[in-house]
TIZA-158825 format. One record per residue (C-alpha): residue number from 1; residue in three letters; chain; x, y, z. Coordinates in Angstrom, 2 decimals. Example, Ala and Ser with C-alpha at 12.3 -4.5 7.8 and 13.67 -1.06 7.14 Angstrom:
<sevos>
SEVO, num, residu, chaine, x, y, z
SEVO, 1, ALA, A, 12.30, -4.50, 7.80
SEVO, 2, SER, A, 13.67, -1.06, 7.14
</sevos>
This chain:
<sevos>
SEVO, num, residu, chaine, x, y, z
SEVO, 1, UNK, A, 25.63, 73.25, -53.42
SEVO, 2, UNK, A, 26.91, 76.25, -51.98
SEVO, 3, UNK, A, 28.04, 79.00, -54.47
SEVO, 4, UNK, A, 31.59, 79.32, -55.36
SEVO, 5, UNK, A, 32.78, 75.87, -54.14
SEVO, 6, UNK, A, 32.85, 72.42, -56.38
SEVO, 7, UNK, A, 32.20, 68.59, -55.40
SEVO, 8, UNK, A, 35.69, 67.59, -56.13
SEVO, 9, UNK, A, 36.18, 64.12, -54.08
SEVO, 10, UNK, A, 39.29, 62.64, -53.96
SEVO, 11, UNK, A, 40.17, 58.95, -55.37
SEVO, 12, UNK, A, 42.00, 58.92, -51.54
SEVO, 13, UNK, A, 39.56, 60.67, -49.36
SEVO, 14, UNK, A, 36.50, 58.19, -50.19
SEVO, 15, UNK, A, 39.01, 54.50, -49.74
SEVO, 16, UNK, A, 39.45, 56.01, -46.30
SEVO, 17, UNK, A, 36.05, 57.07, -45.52
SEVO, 18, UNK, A, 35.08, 53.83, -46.89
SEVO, 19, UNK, A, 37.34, 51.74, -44.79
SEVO, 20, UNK, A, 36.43, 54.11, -42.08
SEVO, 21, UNK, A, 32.49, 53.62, -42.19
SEVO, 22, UNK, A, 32.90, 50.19, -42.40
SEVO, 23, UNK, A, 35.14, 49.44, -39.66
SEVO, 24, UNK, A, 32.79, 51.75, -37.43
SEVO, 25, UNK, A, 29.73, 49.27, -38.46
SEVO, 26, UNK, A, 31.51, 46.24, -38.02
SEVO, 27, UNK, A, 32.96, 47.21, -34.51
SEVO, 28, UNK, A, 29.54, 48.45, -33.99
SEVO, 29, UNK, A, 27.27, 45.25, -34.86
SEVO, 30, UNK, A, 30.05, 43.62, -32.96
SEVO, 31, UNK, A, 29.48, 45.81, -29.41
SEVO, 32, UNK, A, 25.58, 45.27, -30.50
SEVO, 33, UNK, A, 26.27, 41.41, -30.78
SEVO, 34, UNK, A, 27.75, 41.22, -27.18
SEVO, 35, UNK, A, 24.94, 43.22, -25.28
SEVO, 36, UNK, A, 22.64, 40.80, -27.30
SEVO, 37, UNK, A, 24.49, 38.06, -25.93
SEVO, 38, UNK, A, 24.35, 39.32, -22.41
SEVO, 39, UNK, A, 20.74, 39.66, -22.82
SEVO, 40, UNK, A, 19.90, 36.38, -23.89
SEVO, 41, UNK, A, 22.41, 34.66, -21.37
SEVO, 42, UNK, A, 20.12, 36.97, -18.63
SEVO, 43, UNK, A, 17.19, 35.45, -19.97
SEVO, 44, UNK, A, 17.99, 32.16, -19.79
SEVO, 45, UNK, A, 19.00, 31.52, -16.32
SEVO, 46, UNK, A, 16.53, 30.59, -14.26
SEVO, 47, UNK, A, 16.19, 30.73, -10.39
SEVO, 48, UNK, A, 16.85, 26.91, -8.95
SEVO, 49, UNK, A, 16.21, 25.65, -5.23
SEVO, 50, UNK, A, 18.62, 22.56, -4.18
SEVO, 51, UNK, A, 18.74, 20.47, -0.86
SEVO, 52, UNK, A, 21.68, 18.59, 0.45
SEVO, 53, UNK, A, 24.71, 18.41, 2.77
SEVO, 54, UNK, A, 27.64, 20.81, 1.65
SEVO, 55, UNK, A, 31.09, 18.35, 1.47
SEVO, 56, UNK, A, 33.15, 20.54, 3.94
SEVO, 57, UNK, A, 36.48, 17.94, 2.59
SEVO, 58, UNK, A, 36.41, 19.14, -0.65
SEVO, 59, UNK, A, 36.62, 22.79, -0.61
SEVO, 60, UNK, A, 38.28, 24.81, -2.83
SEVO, 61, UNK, A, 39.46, 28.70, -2.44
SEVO, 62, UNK, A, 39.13, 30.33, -6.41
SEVO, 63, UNK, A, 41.96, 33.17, -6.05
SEVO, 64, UNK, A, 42.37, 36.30, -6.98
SEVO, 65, UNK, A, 38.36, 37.34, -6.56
SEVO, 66, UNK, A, 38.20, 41.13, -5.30
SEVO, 67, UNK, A, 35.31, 42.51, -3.91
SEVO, 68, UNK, A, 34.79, 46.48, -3.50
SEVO, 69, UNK, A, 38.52, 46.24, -4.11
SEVO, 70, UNK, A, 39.56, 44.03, -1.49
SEVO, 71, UNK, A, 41.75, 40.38, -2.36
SEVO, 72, UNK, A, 39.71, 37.57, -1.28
SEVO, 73, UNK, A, 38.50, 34.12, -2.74
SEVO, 74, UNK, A, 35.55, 32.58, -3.90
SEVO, 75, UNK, A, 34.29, 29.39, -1.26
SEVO, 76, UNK, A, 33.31, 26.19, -3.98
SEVO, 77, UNK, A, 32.08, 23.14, -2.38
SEVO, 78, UNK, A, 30.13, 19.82, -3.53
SEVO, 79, UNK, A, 26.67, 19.83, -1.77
SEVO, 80, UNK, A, 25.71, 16.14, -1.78
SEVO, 81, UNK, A, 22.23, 16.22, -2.96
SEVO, 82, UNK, A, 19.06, 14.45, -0.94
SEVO, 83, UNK, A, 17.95, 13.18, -3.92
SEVO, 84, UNK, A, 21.26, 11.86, -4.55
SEVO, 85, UNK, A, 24.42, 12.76, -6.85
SEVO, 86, UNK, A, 26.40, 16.34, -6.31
SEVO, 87, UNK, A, 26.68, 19.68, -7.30
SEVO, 88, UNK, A, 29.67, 22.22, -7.28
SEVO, 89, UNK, A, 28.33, 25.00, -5.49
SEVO, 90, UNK, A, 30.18, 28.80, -5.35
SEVO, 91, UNK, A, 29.09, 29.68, -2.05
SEVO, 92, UNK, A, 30.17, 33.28, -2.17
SEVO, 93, UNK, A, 33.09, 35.34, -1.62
SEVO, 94, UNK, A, 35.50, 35.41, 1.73
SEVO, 95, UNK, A, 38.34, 37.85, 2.47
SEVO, 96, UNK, A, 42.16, 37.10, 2.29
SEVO, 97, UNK, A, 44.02, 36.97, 5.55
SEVO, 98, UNK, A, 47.11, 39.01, 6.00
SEVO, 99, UNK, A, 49.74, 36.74, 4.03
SEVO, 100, UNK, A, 48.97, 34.17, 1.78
SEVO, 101, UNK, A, 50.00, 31.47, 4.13
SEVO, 102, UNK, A, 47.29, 32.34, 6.57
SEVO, 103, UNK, A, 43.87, 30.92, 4.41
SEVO, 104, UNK, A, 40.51, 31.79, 5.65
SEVO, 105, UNK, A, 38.34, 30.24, 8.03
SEVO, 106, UNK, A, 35.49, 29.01, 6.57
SEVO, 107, UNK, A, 31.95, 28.17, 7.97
SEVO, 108, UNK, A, 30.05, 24.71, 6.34
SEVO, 109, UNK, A, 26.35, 24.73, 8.05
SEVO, 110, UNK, A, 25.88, 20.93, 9.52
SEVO, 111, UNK, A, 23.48, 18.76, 8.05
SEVO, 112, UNK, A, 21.34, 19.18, 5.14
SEVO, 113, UNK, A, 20.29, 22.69, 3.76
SEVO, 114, UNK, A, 18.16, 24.22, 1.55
SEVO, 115, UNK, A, 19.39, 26.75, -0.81
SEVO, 116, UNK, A, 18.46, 28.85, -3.41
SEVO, 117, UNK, A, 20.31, 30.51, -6.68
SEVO, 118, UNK, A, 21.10, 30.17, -10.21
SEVO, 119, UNK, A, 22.43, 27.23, -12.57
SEVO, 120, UNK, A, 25.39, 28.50, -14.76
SEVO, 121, UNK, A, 27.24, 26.64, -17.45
SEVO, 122, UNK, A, 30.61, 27.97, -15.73
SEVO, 123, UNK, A, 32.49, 29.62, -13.71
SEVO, 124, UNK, A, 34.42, 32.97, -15.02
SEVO, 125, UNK, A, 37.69, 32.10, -16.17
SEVO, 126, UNK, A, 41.09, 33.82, -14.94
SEVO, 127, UNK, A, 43.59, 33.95, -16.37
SEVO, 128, UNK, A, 46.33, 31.15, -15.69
SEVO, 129, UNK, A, 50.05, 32.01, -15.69
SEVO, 130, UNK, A, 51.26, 28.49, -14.93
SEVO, 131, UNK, A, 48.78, 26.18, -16.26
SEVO, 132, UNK, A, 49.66, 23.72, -14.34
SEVO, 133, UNK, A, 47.44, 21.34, -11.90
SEVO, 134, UNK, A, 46.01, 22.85, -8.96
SEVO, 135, UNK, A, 47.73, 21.62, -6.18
SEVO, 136, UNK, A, 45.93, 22.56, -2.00
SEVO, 137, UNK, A, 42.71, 24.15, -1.69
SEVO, 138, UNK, A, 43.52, 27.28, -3.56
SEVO, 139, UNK, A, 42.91, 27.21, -7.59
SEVO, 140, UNK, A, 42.81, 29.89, -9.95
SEVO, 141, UNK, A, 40.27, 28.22, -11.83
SEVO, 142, UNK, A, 37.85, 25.16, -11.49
SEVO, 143, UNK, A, 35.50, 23.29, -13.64
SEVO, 144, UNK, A, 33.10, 20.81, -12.53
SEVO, 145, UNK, A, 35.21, 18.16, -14.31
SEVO, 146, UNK, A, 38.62, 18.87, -12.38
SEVO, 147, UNK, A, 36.71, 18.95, -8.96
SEVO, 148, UNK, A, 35.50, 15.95, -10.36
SEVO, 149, UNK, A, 39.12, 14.40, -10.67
SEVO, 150, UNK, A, 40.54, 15.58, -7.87
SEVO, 151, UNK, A, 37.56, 14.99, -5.33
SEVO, 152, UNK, A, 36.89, 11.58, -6.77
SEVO, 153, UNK, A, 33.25, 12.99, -6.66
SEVO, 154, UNK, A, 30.65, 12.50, -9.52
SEVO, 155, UNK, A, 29.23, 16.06, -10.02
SEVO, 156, UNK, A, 26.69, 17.66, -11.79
SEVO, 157, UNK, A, 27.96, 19.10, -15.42
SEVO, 158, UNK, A, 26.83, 22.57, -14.27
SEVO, 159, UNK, A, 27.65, 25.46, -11.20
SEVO, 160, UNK, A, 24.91, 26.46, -8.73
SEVO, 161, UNK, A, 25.82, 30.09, -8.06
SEVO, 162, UNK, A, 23.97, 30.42, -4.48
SEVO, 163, UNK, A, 22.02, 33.46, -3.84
SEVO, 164, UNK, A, 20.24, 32.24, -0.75
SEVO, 165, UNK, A, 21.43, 33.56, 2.73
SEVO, 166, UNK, A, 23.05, 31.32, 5.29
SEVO, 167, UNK, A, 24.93, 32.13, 8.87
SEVO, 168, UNK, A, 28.44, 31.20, 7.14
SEVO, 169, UNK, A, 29.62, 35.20, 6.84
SEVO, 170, UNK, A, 30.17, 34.20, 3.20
SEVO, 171, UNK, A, 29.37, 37.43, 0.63
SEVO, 172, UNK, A, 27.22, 36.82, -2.05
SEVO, 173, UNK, A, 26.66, 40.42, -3.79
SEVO, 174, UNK, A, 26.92, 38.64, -7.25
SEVO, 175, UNK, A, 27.35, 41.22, -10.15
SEVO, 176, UNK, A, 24.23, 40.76, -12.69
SEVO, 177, UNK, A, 24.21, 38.59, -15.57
SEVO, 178, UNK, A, 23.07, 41.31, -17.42
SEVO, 179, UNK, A, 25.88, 43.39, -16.40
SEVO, 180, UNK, A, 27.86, 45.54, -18.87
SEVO, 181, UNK, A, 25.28, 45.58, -21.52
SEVO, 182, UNK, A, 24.52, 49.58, -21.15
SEVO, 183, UNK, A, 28.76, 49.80, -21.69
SEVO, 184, UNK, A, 28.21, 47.59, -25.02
SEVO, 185, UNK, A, 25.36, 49.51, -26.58
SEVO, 186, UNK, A, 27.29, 52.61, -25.45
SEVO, 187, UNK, A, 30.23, 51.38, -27.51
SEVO, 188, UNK, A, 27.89, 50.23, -30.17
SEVO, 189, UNK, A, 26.52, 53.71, -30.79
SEVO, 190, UNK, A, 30.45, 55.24, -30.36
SEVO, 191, UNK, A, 31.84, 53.33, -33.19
SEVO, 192, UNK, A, 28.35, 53.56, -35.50
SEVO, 193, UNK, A, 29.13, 57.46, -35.15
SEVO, 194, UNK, A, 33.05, 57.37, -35.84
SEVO, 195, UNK, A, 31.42, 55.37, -39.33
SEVO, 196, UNK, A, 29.17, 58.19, -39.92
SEVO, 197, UNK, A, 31.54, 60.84, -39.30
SEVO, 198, UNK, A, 34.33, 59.18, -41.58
SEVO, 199, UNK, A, 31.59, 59.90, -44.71
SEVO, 200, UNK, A, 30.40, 63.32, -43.65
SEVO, 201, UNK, A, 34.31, 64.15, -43.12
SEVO, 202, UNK, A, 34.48, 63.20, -46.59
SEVO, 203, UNK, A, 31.82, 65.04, -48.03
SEVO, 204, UNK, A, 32.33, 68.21, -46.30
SEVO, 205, UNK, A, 36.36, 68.29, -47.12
SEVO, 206, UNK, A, 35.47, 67.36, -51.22
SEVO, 207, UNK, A, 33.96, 70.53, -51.28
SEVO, 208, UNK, A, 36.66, 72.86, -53.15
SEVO, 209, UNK, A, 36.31, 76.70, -53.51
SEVO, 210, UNK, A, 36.42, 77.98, -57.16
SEVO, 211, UNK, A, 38.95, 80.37, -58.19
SEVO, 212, UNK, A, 37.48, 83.24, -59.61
SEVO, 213, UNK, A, 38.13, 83.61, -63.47
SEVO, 214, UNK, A, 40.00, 86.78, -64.86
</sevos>
């Protein structure tokens, strides 16, 4: 102990450096849980080759999908398997036109195709302001189940993300599935710190300089 102060703490000062170290460690394990979970979601997806006929009829335009920070959709179709039954496909991004009356143009390859990409449980979910049924092509958010319904099509309870190219002009620069885990460990190790600083705040400022006797 340094001379001429005290260890005084404060009834005050170690509740809030308390509640301060353990909010830091449960925020913490919490950032450290989601990069986990990115992880392990990375690790399980496996790379998947499918053949069939894409179901030009059924397509559907997911809204509101921006790449490099330009409005566009997302191009979903059934591909009607050789093997038989169907899978909702996300075939990769288009641009928006100049209004939202004028949709996009897009290009189904004839005949049967072979393509390559990744099963995923489902698609990223946006947020819905009206909740109600989709009504045209253009959805802000599809499940294999309401394709389902509204084609009349039996589908596959999964979505084939395609990574494969094809001559369609269709972008499919698909973010990672790993993505954001550096920005959760980063967070981790931010609030982990806060914790530890809340009890070394405490420590330092319970040190009390002693009045020199008469």
């Amino acid at each position: 102990m340094p001379a001429g102060y005290a260890f005084r703490p404060r009834a005050w000062a170690i509740a809030l450096a308390a509640a301060g170290c353990a909010a830091g460690i449960a925020l913490g394990n919490w950032q450290s849980g989601r990069a986990d979970e990115k992880r392990a979601l990375a690790a399980a997806l496996k790379p998947l080759a499918l053949r069939g006929m894409f179901l030009a009829k059924y397509t559907i335009l997911l809204d509101n999908k921006t790449y490099r920070g330009r409005p566009g959709y997302q191009v979903l179709q059934p591909l009607r398997l050789s093997g038989g039954g169907n899978v909702l496909v996300n075939r990769g991004w288009t641009p928006a036109g100049a209004s939202r009356a004028q949709l996009p143009a897009i290009r189904t390859p004839d005949g049967e195709v072979a393509i390559e990409g990744l099963r995923l449980d489902h698609l990223p979910r946006a947020y819905d302001f009206g909740g109600a049924r989709p009504e045209g092509i253009v959805w802000q958010n599809a499940t294999p189940a309401q394709v389902a319904a509204w084609s009349g099509l039996a589908l596959e309870p999964y979505v084939f993300e395609q990574h494969s190219a094809l001559e369609d002009g269709l972008v499919r620069d698909w973010p990672r599935p790993d993505l954001g885990v550096d920005m959760h460990e980063s967070y981790a190790l931010q609030w982990y710190s806060l914790g530890a600083l809340s009890v070394i705040l405490c420590l330092v400022l319970s040190f009390k300089r002693e009045q020199p006797r008469s």
